[in-house]
Every structure is written in C-alpha cells, then in structure tokens.
VEXDREN-2710 file (C-alpha; in Angstrom, 1 decimal):
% VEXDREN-2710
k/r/px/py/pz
1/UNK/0.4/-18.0/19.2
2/UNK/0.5/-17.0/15.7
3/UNK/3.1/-18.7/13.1
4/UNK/3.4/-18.1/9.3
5/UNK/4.8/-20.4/7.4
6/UNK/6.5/-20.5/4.1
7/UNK/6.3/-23.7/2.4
8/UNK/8.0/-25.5/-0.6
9/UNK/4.9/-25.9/-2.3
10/UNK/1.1/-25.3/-1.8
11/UNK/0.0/-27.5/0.7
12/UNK/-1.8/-30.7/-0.4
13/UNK/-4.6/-32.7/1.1
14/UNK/-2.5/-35.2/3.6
15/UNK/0.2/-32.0/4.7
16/UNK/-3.1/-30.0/5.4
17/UNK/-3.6/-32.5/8.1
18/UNK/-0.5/-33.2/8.9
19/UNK/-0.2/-29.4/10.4
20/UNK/-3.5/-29.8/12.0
21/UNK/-2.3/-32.6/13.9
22/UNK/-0.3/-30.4/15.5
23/UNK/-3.8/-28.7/17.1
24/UNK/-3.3/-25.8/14.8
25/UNK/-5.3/-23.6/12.6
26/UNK/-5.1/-22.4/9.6
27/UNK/-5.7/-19.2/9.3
28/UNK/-4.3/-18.2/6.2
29/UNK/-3.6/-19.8/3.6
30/UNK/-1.8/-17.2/0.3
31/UNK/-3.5/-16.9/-3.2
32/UNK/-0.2/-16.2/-4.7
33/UNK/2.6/-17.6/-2.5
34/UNK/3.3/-21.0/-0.9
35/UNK/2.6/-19.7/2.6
36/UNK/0.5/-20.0/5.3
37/UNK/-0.7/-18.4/8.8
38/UNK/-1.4/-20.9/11.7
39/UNK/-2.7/-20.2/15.4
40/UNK/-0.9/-22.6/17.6
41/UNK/-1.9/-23.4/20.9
42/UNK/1.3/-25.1/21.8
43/UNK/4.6/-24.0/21.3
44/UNK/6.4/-27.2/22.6
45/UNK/5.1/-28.2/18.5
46/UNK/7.5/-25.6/16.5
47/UNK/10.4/-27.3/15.9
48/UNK/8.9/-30.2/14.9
49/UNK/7.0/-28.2/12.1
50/UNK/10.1/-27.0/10.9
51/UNK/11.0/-30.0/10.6
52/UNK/8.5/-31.3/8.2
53/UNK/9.5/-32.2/4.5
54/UNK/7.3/-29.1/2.6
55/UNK/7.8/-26.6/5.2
56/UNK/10.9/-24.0/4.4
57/UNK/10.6/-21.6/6.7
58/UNK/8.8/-20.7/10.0
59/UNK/8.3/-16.8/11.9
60/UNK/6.6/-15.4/14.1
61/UNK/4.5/-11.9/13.1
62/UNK/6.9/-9.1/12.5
63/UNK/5.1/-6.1/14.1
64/UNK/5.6/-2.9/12.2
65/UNK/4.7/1.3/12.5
66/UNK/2.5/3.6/10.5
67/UNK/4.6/5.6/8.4
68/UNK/3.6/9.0/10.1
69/UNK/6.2/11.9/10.7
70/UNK/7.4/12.8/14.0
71/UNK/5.6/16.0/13.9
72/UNK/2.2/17.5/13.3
73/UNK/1.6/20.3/11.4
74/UNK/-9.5/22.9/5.4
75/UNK/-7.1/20.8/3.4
76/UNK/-3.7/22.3/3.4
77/UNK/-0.9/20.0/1.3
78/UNK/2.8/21.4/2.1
79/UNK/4.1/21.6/-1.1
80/UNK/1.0/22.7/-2.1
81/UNK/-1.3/20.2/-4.3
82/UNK/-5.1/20.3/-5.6
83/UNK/-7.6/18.3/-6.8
84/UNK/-9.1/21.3/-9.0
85/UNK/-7.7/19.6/-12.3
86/UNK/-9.7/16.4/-11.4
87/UNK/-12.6/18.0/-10.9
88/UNK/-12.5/19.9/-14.0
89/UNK/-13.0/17.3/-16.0
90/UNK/-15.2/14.9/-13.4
91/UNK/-12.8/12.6/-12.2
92/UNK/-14.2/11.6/-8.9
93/UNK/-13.8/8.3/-8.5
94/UNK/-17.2/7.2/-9.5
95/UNK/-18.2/3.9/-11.2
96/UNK/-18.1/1.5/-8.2
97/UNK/-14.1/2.3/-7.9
98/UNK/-12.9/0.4/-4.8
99/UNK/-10.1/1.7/-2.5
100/UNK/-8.6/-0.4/0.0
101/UNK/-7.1/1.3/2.7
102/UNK/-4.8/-1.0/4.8
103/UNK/-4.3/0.6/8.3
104/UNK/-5.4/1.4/12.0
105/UNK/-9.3/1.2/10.8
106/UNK/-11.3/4.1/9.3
107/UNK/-13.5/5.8/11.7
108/UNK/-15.4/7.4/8.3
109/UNK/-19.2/7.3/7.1
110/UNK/-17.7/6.7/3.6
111/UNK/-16.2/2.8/4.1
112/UNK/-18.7/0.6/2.6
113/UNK/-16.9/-2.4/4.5
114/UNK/-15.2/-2.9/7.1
115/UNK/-12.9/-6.1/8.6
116/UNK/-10.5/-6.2/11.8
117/UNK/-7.9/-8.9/11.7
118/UNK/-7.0/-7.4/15.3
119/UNK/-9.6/-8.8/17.5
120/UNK/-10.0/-5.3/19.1
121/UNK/-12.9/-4.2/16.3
122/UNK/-13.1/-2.0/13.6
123/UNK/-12.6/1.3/15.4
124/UNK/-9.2/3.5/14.4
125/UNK/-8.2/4.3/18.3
126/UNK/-5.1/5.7/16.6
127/UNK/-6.6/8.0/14.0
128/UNK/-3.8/6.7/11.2
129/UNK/-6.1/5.0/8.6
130/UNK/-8.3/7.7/9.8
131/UNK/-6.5/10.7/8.0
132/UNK/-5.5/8.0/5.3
133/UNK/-9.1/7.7/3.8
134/UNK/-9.8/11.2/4.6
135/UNK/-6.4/12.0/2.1
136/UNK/-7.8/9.5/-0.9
137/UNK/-11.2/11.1/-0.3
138/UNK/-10.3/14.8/-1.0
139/UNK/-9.1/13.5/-4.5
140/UNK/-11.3/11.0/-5.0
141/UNK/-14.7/11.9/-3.0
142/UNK/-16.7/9.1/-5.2
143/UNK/-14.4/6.3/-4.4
144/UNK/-15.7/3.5/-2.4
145/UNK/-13.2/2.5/1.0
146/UNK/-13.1/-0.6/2.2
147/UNK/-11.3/-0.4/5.3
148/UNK/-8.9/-3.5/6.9
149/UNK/-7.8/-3.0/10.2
150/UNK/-3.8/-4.5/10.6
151/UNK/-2.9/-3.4/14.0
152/UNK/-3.7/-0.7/16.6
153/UNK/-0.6/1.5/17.1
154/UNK/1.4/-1.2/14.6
155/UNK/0.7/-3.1/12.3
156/UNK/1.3/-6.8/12.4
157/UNK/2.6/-8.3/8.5
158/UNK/0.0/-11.6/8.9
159/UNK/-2.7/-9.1/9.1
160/UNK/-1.6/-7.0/6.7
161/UNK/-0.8/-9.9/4.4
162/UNK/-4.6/-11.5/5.0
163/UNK/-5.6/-7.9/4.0
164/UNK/-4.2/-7.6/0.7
165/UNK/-5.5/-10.7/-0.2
166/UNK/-9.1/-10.0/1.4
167/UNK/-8.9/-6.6/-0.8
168/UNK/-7.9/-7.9/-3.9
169/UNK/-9.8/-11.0/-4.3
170/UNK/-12.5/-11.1/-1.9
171/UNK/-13.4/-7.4/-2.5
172/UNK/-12.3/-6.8/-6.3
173/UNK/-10.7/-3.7/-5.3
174/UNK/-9.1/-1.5/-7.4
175/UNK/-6.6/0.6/-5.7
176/UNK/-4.9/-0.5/-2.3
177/UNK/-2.6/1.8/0.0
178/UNK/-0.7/0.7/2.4
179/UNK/1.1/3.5/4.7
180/UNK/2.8/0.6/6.5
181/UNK/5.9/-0.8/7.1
182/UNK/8.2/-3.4/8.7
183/UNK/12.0/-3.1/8.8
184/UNK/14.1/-6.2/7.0
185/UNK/15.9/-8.3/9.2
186/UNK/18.5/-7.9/6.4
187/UNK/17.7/-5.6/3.4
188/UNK/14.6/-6.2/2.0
189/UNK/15.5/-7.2/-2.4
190/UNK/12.0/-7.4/-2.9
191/UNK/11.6/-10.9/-2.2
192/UNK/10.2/-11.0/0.7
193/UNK/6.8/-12.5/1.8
194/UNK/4.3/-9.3/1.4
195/UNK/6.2/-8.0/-1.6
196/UNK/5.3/-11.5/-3.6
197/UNK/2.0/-11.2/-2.4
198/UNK/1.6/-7.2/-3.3
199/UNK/3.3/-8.3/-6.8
200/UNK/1.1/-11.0/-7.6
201/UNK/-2.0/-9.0/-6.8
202/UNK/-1.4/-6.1/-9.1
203/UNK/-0.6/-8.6/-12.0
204/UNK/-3.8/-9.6/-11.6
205/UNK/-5.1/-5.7/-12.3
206/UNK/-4.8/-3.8/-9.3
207/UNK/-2.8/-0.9/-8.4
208/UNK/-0.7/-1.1/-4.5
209/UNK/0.4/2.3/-3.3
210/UNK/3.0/2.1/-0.5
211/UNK/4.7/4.5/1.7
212/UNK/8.6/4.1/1.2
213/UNK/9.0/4.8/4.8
214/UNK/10.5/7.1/7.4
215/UNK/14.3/6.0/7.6
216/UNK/16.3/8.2/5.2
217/UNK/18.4/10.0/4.6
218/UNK/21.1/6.9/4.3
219/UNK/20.7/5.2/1.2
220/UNK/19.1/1.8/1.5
221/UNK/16.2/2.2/3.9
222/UNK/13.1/1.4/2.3
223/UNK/10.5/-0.2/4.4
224/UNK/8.8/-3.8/3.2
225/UNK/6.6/-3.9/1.5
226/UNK/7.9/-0.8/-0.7
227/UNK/10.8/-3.0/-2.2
228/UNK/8.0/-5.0/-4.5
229/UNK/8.8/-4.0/-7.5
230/UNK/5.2/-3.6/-9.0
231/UNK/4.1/-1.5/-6.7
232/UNK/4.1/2.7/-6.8
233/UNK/6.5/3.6/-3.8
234/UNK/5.6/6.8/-2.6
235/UNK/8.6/9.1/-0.7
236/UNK/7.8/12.2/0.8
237/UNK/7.8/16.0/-0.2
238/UNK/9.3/18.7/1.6
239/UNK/9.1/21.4/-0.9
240/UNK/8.7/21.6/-4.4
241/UNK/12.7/20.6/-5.2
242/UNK/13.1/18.7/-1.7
243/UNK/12.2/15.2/-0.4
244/UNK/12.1/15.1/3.2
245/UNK/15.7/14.1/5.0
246/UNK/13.5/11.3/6.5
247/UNK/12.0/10.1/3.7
248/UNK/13.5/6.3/2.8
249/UNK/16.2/6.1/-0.1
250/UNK/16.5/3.0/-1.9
251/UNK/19.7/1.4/-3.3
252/UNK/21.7/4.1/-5.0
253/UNK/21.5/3.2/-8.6
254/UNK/17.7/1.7/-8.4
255/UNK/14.8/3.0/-8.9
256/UNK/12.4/3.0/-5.7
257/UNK/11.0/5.1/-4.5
258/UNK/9.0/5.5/-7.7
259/UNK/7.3/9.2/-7.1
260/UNK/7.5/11.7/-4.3
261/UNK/4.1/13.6/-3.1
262/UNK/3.7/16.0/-0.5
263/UNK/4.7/14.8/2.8
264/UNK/2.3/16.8/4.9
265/UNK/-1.0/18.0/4.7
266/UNK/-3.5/20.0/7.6
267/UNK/-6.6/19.0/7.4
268/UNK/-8.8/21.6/10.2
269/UNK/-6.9/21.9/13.2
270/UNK/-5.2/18.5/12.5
271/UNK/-1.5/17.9/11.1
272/UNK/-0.6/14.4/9.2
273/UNK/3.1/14.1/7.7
274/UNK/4.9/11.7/6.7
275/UNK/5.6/9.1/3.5
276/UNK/2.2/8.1/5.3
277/UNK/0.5/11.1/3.6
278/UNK/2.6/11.2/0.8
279/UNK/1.4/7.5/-0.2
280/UNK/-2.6/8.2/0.0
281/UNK/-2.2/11.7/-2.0
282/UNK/-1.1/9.3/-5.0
283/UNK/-3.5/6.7/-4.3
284/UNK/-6.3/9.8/-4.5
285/UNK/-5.1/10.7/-7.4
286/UNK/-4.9/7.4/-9.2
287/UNK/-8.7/6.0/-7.6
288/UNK/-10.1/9.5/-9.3
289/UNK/-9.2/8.4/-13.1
290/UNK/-8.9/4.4/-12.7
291/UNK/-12.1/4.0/-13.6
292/UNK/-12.2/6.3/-17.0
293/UNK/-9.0/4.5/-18.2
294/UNK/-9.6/0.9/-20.1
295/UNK/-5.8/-0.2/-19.3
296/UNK/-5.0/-0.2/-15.8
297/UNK/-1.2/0.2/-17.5
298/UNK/-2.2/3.8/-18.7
299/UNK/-2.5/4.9/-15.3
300/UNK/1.5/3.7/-14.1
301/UNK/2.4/5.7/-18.0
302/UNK/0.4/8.8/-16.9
303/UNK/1.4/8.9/-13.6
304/UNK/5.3/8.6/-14.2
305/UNK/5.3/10.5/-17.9
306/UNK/3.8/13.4/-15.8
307/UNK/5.9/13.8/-12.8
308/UNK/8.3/16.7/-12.3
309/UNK/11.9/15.6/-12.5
310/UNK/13.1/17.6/-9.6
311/UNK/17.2/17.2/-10.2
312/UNK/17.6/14.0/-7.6
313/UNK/18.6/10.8/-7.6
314/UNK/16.5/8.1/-9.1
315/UNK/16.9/6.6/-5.6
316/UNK/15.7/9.5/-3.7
317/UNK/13.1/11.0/-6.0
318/UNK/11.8/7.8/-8.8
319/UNK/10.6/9.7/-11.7
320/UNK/10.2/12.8/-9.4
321/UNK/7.1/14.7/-8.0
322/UNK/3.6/13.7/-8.3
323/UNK/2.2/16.7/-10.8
324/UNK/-1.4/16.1/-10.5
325/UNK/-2.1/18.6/-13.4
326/UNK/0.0/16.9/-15.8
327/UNK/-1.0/13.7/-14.8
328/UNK/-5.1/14.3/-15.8
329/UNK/-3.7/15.6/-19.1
330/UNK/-1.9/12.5/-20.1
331/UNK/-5.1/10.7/-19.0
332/UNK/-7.7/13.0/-20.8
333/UNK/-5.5/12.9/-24.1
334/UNK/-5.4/9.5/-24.0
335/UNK/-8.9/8.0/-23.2
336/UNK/-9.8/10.9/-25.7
337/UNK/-7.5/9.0/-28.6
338/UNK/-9.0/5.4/-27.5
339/UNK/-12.1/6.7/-27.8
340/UNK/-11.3/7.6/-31.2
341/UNK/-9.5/4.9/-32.4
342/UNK/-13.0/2.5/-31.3
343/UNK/-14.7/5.0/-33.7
344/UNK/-12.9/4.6/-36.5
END
C-alpha cells in the first residue's frame, strides 16, 4: 500500500532508516515540503509510524477526477477564442519552451517525454490529457510536452505530486497544467500538501495553470490544488459575460479563480468542456510568449492587465476573461520597451 507522509522536518540520515525498518520504500521524498511517499507492504506498521517523533501526519492517496464537463459538444472554442494574434507576431512557443501536461497520458507525436507513475504505461485510455495537449498545442504548436501520467480515469494526488516535482526540476519545464482535482476533506485554505508543492515550484520560475474545478455554483468550491495561491486558476466560460453555473467559486470576497477561458472547445467530431479546457486554453496562451518575455512576472501582468472585466465577482470571474488579443499587446509593448531600454 501507498502512504504519504508529512513530517516535522526533512528527514535525516538515522529517521531515513528508521522508516525503512518498517520494510518500506521511499518513494518520494518533496523538494519543497517536509513530506514523503512510502510503499508499505504491511499495514499492521501504520500506527506505529504515526507514532514516531518527526512524523506529523499520515494518509493514504486521495484519488481525484479530471475536470471535464458532463457533456460533449477543426478547432471550435465556445465563446469563441483564436490564436491569430499569436501568430501574427510568431509567438509559437519555440525556443525549447517546455509544457508539462499533468493528466491521463498524451497519446500525441508531439510529447518529447513521457513518464507513468500508474504502473499501467504511458498510453491515455481515457483520452483527457489527450485533448489537454491537443488545447496547448493549437496556441502554442512549437511548445515542447512532456507528458506525466497521474491516474487512468482519476487521478491519484501522490502521482500528481511526484509529477510536479518530476516537471519542474527534473525536466526544467516552463509551464505546467494541471486539469485535476481532489475535493478537501474540509475546505482547502491553500495549505494543503500539492498547493505548497505547486507554490514552491513557481517561485522557483515556473508558471502552474490549474483548473478551478467543476463544483459551482455555491461559493466555496474550488478544487485542490487551485487554492495555491501562486498559481493561475482557471474557471470556465459559458459565453462572453457568463461563467459556467458549474464552474467552481472561491470564497466570496477572495480572489480565485484568477481568469476565466472558454469552457468548451470542438475539436473534429470531438467535444471537450469543462474548467478542464478552460485551464489548457490559458496554459496555450502563456507557453506561446514565455519564451520572448525576460521576466516570467511579465507574463502573470500581461495576462491579468489584459483580461476583460466581465461585471462578476472577483470570486466567480478573478480579473475576468482571458482576452488573448490584448494579452499579446501588453507582451509585444513590453519586450519592445526592454529591448529598448538594453539599447540605451
């Protein structure tokens, strides 16, 4: 069986094999938090782990879903998006720009890499992560994927945390989505495992992209991970003045989601909806320019000094709706100015 365990502190020398003595593995062991993930072969062992001095907390796995609408619906965004101001001035993606995409697997020719933390191999049997990469690709078509397979039909939150960390400092990865998520036990403050993990990965320069999730319209429904508060939560578009009734709200008076996008898209004969394709449309966006902009903080300015304020709550619409045209403008203006000042 699989444990994770939040500990005190990291784990020194002598508590390393202290836990092994138990017959357990370490399978994980956080870059950014005091936790761990063990495989242990006997159960009878648990409460004596949580017994131990530097352990705090132990849990099994939480399984989660893909954050995919009910229903199902060429590239065809409802409301209506395009990638035609991107191209205009060559933002592709190009430049070795890595995008992680954290999900069900990628069956695409386009992954340069691919890792299964779900014993099952790297093939997407449920097509989620599938339409996920084919969503950042539109936008940004020379983006590299990387492609880390959590779950099958769901997601489990060890995987996804040995993921993130796999991306972001195995892989160097630039830009990681995750249209994933678990529902709190109790309401998720940010504070959580994952949301420590996904915060301490994009101070270290990358951008996390996460689906806010499928629970609305109450207030107070946000998936984990999208309560961490440096990533960009992503809620999903009905029209072009109206989120989605089950798009997740956050707290009334806060600030998540940051940014609604369109929450469906038809790509041939295939629908996708969901905060699960509102998420990747962002992450598109952003893996297009990243690699044209020298501070990764221009991209979170552009991104949120562009959107259209649509007349909601911050708690129900962020900033407001991704405007993809007003977004490259911010970007072109200001690498434009940088390049200027170096001149000077």
């Amino acid at each position: 069986m699989e444990l994770i365990i939040r500990l005190k502190n990291n784990l020194n020398q002598d508590e390393i094999q202290i836990i092994k003595g138990f017959n357990a593995k370490i399978t994980f062991q956080s870059a950014y938090i005091p936790l761990i993930g063990i495989s242990l072969e006997n159960p009878a062992f648990i409460n004596d782990i949580k017994k131990l001095p530097f352990v705090m907390t132990v849990r099994s796995p939480q399984i989660g879903e893909y954050l995919e609408g009910d229903f199902l619906t060429t590239f065809f965004f409802t409301p209506f998006v395009s990638r035609k101001a991107l191209s205009q001035y060559n933002y592709y993606g190009w430049g070795d720009t890595r995008v992680a995409i954290i999900d069900s697997g990628v069956n695409r020719p386009s992954v340069v890499e691919h890792i299964d933390y779900t014993n099952t191999g790297h093939n997407d049997i449920f097509g989620h992560g599938s339409y996920v990469a084919d969503i950042i690709k539109y936008f940004a078509k020379g983006a590299n994927l990387y492609s880390a397979k959590v779950g099958n039909d769901r997601p489990d939150d060890l995987a996804v945390m040995r993921a993130l960390e796999w991306a972001a400092i195995e892989k160097g990865v630039h830009v990681i989505n995750l249209s994933v998520g678990f529902k709190p036990v109790s309401r998720c403050k940010g504070d959580c495992d994952m949301a420590q993990i996904i915060n301490g990965i994009v101070n270290s320069g990358a951008v996390v992209i996460v689906a806010a999730g499928n629970d609305g319209p109450k207030n107070n429904t946000l998936r984990c991970p999208s309560c961490a508060s440096s990533a960009i939560t992503v809620g999903a578009l009905e029209d072009i003045n109206k989120v989605f009734d089950y798009s997740s709200r956050g707290p009334v008076g806060g600030s998540k989601p940051n940014i609604v996008a369109p929450g469906r898209v038809q790509i041939d004969e295939n629908g996708f909806g969901g905060t699960s394709c509102a998420s990747p449309v962002v992450a598109g966006s952003v893996a297009a320019v990243i690699s044209s902009v020298a501070d990764v903080n221009l991209v979170y300015k552009a991104l949120y000094d562009s959107a259209n304020d649509i007349g909601l709550s911050k708690n129900i619409q962020g900033v407001g709706a991704l405007n993809v045209e007003r977004f490259v403008e911010v970007i072109k203006n200001e690498t434009m100015d940088s390049a200027r000042e170096g001149q000077e």
